[in-house]
C-alpha positions in Angstrom: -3.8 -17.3 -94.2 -5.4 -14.8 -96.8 -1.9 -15.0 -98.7 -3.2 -19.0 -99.2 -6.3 -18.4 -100.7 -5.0 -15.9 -102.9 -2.4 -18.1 -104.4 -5.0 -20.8 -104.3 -7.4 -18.7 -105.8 -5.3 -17.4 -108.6 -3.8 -21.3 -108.7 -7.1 -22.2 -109.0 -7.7 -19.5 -112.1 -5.1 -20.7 -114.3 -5.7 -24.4 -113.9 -9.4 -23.4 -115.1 -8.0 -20.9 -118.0 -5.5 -23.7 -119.0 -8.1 -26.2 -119.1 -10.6 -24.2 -121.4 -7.6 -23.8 -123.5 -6.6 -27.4 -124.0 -7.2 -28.0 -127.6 -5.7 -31.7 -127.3 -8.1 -32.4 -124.4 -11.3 -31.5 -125.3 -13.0 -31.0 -129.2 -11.0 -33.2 -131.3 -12.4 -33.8 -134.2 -13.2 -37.1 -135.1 -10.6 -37.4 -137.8 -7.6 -35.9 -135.1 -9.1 -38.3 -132.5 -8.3 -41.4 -134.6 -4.9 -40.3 -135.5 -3.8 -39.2 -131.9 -6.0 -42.3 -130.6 -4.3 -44.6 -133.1 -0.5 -42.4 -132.8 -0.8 -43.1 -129.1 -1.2 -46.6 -129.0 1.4 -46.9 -131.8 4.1 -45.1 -129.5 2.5 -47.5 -126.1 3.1 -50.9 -128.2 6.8 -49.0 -129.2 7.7 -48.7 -125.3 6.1 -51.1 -123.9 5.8 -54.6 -124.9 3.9 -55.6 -122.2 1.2 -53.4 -124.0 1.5 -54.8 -127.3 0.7 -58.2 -125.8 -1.8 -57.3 -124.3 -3.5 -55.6 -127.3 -3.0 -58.7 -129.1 -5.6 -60.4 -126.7 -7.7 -57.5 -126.1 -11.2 -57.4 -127.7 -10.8 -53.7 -127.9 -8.5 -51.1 -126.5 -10.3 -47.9 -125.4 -7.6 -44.7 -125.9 -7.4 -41.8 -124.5 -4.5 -39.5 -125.7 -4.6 -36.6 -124.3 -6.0 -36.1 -120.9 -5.7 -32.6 -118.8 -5.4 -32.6 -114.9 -5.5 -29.5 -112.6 -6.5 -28.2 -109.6 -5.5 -27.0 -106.1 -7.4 -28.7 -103.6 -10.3 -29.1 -106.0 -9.5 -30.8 -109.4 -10.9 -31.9 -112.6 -9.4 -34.4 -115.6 -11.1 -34.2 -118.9 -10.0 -35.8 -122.3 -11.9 -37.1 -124.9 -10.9 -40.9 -126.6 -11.7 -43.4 -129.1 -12.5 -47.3 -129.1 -10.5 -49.3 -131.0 -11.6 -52.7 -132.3 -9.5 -54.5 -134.4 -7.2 -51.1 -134.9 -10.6 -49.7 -136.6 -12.2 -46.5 -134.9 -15.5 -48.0 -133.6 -17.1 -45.6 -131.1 -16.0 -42.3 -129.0 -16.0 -41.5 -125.2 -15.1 -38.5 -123.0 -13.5 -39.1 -119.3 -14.1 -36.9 -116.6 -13.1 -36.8 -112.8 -12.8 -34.6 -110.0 -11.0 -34.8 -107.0 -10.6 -33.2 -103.8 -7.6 -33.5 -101.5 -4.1 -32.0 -100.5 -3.1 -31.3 -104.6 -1.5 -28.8 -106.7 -0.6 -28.9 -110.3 -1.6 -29.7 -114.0 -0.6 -32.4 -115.9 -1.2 -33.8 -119.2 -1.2 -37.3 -119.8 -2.9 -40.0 -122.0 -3.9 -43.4 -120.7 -5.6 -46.8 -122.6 -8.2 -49.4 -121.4 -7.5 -52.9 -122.4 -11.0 -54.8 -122.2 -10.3 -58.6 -122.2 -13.4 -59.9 -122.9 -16.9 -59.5 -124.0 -18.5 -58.9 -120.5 -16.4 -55.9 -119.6 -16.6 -54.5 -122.9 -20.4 -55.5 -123.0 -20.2 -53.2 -119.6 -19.1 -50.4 -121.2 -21.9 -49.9 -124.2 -24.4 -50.8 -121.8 -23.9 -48.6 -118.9 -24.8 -44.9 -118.4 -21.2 -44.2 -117.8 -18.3 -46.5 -116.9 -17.1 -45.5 -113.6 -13.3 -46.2 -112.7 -13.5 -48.6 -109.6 -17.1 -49.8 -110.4 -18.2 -52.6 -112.6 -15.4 -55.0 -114.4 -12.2 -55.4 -112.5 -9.3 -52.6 -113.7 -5.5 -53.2 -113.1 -3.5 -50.3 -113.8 -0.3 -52.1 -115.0 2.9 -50.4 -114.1 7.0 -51.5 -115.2 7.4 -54.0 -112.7 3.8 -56.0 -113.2 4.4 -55.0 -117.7 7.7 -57.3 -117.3 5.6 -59.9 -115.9 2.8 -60.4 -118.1 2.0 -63.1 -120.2 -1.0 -64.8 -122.2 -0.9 -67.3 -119.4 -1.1 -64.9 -116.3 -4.3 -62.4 -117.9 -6.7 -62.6 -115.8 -8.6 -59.6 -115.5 -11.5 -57.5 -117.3 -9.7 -54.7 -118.0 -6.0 -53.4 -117.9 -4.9 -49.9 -117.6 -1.8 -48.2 -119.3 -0.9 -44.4 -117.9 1.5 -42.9 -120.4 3.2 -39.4 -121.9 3.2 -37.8 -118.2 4.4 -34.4 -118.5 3.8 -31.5 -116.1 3.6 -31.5 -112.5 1.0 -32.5 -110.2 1.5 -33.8 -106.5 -0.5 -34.5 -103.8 -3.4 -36.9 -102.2 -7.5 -37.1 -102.3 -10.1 -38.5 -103.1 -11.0 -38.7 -106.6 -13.9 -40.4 -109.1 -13.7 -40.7 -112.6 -16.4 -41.4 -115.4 -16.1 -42.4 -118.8 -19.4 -41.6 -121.3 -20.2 -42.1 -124.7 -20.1 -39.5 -127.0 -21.1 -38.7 -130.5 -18.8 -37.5 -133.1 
């Protein structure tokens, strides 16, 4: 048993030392975060046209291009994104979870909100942190439901793209998730 904690300990160490070092997550300057932010969703319309669709409709799309996952047993996520109205930069956010659960890993990933109409997006600017799984209805679309969407078939608040997955990171918990407003 004390061999576990060790390697979870020194797990544990490197997933915190890698996330302090994670230039792309965290401190972007404002002028890097709308490129990457605007480079991201570029490359998501490219591969997916399901996206691009979407994005037509959307009164904004909120992106977050780089985000950085680790943990063993306990986790964290941080990334830092920008709000995109009419392909303009328009405001700036950070997203942060932590989890707790049967997990190992890091990952870096990059993922964008879709917000379909005024309300949800209204929900965003007006709350003291929009929390994943609370507030507007979120529908994380994946290949299958991306082949099937149409103008006709939205019907949602918010849509959620998860893309540029690299790394590895397995397991199952519990996990929340907040997205703030931040000043740039």
């Amino acid at each position: 048993m004390t061999r576990v904690r060790v390697f979870g300990s020194a797990l544990l160490i490197a997933a915190t030392v890698a996330l302090m070092n994670a230039p792309g997550a965290v401190a972007a300057s404002r002028k890097e975060l709308d490129r990457d932010g605007i480079k991201a969703l570029q490359s998501l319309y490219a591969m997916n046209p399901a996206a691009r669709r979407l994005g037509d409709k959307a009164r904004a799309v909120l992106v977050f291009p780089n985000i950085l996952k680790a943990g063993f047993l306990f986790g964290g996520q941080i990334g830092e994104g920008v709000l995109l109205k009419g392909g303009k930069p328009a405001a700036y956010y950070n997203s942060v979870a932590a989890s707790y659960g049967l997990q190992a890993g890091v990952q870096t990933f990059g993922y964008a909100l879709f917000f379909m109409n005024d309300g949800a997006l209204k929900y965003l600017d007006s709350s003291a942190g929009f929390e994943l799984g609370v507030g507007p209805s979120i529908v994380v679309v994946d290949e299958g439901m991306a082949k099937s969407i149409t103008s006709t078939t939205l019907s949602q608040d918010v849509y959620a793209f998860i893309f540029s997955q690299k790394g590895l990171m397995a397991g199952i918990g519990l996990q929340g998730s907040k997205i703030t407003r931040i000043s740039k």
